[in-house]
N, C-alpha and C positions, 0 to 999 in steps of 0.2 A: 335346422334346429337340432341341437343334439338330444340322445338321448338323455343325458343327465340332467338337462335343463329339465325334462319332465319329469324325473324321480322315475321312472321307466322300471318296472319291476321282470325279474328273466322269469316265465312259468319251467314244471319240472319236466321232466322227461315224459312222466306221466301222463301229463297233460298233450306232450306232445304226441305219444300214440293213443292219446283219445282222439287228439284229432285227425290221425291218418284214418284210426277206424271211421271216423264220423265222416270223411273225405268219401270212404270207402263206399260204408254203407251210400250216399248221398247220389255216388256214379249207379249205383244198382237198383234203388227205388225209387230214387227223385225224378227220375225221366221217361218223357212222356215215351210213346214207341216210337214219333216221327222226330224226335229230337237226339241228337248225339251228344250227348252231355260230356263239358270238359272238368275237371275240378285238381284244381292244383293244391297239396297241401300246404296251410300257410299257421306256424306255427310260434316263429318267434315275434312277442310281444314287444313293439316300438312305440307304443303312447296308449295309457289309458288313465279315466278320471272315473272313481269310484265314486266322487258326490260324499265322503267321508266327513268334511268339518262343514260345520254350519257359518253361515254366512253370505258371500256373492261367491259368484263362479270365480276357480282356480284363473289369474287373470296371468297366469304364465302358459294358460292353453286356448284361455276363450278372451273374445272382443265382442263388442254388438253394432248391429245396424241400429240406429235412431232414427224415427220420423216414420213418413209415412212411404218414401220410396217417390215422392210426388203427384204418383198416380194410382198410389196404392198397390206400389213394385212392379207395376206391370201387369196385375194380372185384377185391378179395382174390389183390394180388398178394401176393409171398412176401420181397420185398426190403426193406432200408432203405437211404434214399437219404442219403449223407455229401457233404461237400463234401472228403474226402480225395484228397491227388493218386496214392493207389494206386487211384482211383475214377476221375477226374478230371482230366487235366491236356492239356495242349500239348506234342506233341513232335514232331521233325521234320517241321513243318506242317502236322501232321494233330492236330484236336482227336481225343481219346481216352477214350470211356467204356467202364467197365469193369466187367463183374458179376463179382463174386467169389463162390464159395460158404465162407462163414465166419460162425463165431455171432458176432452184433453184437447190442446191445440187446432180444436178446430174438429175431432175427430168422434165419434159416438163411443169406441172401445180403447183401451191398450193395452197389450200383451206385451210380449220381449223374443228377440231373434238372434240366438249367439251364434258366431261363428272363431274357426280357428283360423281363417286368411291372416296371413305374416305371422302366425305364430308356428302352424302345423299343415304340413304341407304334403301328399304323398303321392305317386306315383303307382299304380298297382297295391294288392293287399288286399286282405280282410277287414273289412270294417262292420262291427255291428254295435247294436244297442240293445237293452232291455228297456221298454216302455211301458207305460199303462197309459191309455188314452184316455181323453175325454169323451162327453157324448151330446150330439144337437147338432139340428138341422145348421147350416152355418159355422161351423167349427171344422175347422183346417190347420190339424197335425203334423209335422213333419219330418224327416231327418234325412239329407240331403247332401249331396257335394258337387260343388262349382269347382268349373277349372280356375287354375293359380295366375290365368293370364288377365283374367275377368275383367281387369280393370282398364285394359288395352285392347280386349279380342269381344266384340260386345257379342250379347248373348241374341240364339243360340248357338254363334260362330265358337264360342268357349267352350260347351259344351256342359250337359248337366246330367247328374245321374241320382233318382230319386229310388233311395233304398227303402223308404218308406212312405208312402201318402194316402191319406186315410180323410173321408167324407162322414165327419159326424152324427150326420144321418142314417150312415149305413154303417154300422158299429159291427158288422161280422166280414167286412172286407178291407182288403190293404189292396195296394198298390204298389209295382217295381217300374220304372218310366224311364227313357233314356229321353234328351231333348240334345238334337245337334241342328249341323246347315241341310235344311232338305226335309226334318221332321222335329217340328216344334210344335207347342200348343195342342189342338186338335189332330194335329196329326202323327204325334211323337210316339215312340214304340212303347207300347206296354202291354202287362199283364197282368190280371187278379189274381186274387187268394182269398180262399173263401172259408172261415173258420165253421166248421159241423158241431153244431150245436153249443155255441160258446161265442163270446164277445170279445172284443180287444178292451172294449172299458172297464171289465169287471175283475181282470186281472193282466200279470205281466206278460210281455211277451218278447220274443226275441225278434227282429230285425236286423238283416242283414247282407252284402254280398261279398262274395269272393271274385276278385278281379285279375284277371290277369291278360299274357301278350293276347289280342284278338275275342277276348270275350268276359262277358261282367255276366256271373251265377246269380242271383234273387233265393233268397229263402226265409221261410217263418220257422221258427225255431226246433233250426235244421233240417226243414221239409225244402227240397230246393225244388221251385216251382217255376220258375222264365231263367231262360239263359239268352243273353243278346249277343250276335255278333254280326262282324261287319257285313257277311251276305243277308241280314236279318234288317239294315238298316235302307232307309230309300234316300243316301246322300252320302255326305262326310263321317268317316271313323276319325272321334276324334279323343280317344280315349287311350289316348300313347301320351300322356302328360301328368304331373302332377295336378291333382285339387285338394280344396281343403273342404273341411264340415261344417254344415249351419243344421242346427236346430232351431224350432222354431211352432209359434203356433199364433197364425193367421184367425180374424173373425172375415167371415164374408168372402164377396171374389168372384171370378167366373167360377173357378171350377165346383165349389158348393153352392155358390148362392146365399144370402143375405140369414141372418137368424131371424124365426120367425115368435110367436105370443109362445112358445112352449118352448122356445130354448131358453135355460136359466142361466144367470151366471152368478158369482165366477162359476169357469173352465179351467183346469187344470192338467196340464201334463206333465206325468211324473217321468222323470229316467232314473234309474238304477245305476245304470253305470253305460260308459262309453269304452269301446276299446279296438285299436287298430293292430293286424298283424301284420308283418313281409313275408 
């Protein structure tokens, strides 16, 4: 897809030695002692969606999954995902997803799950977000990128790299997770982030990694906190490929657990804006 298909805006110079500085600082304080931290500057802007006009998502960058996935995607969540804009929409700048508790097709909840597959495709990059979460037991957040083969290489043969995932429950930690052949599920590589005195629900936050040959950076806004690489993983490196983005916000599931008499809804997750560099 080119870049003018997405109105692709170029940032200034400025910005681009903000980002070598923020590269900098990120090699100097972001690493642990027993970690050799890589970080490649990644500056020029190749797609982003600011959530500017009110309405449904830019449908020149996003598409959605409908339904339930058949078994609740795999992972037995409780939701079905609509492309409705009581689900879904744009409104004062902020994209808005929304879990409802309502019978739908069979289902107790429905929420909405965009992705860029056949629209936005990449290979290595910056990819981050500004989010503000929701909050409750049962509430599963997410922003996320599947390989571009998905539809041919079934998963976690395709491989999946979870830039952010967050337990409603536990409103002061995130999640950075790699799933490939060898460590999926329970056994997939990850690491927390633990916010010190402060919430992901109460305000924005950034998410995000830096990707590149042999290694995928994790950071919470610009605190770089997990670095994966292929001696890091117990199987296949399989992150030499393009994927695309899904956003998304699951009710229930293994990995949270079902909502209980004190999770309210709606749930909403707000983004700010999306943005990918090379």
């Amino acid at each position: 897809m080119s870049k003018e298909n997405f109105n692709t805006k170029w940032y200034s110079i400025s910005l681009a030695k903000s980002f070598l500085t923020t590269a900098l600082l990120l090699v100097v304080f972001g690493c642990s002692d027993d970690e050799k931290q890589k970080v490649t500057t990644m500056n020029k802007l190749v797609i982003q969606d600011e959530f500017d006009t009110n309405g449904a998502p830019n449908s020149a960058i996003w598409t959605y999954d409908i339904g339930t996935g058949s078994n609740g995607w795999g992972n037995n969540e409780l939701e079905y995902y609509t492309d409705s804009s009581d689900n879904v929409k744009v409104e004062d700048g902020m994209l808005q997803i929304t879990a409802k508790k309502e019978a739908y097709m069979g289902s107790e909840y429905t929420s909405a799950r965009l992705l860029t597959k056949g629209l936005f495709e990449q290979k290595y990059g910056r990819f981050e977000a500004r989010i503000k979460m929701p909050w409750g037991q049962g509430i599963w957040p997410a922003f996320w990128l599947l390989g571009a083969d998905s539809d041919t290489v079934t998963w976690p043969l395709c491989g999946e790299i979870d830039i952010m995932e967050y337990k409603g429950q536990e409103p002061t930690v995130t999640h950075g997770t790699v799933h490939g052949p060898g460590y999926s599920g329970a056994t997939a590589i990850t690491k927390s982030y633990d916010l010190i005195n402060n919430r992901f629900d109460t305000d924005f936050h950034i998410f995000g990694i830096e990707w590149g040959k042999n290694y995928i950076n994790f950071y919470v806004d610009d605190v770089l906190y997990n670095q994966i690489t292929p001696d890091k993983v117990t199987g296949e490196w399989v992150y030499d490929k393009p994927f695309y983005i899904i956003l998304n916000l699951a009710v229930g599931g293994n990995y949270v657990g079902s909502p209980n008499n004190e999770t309210t809804f709606p749930q909403t997750m707000l983004v700010d804006y999306v943005r990918v560099y090379e």
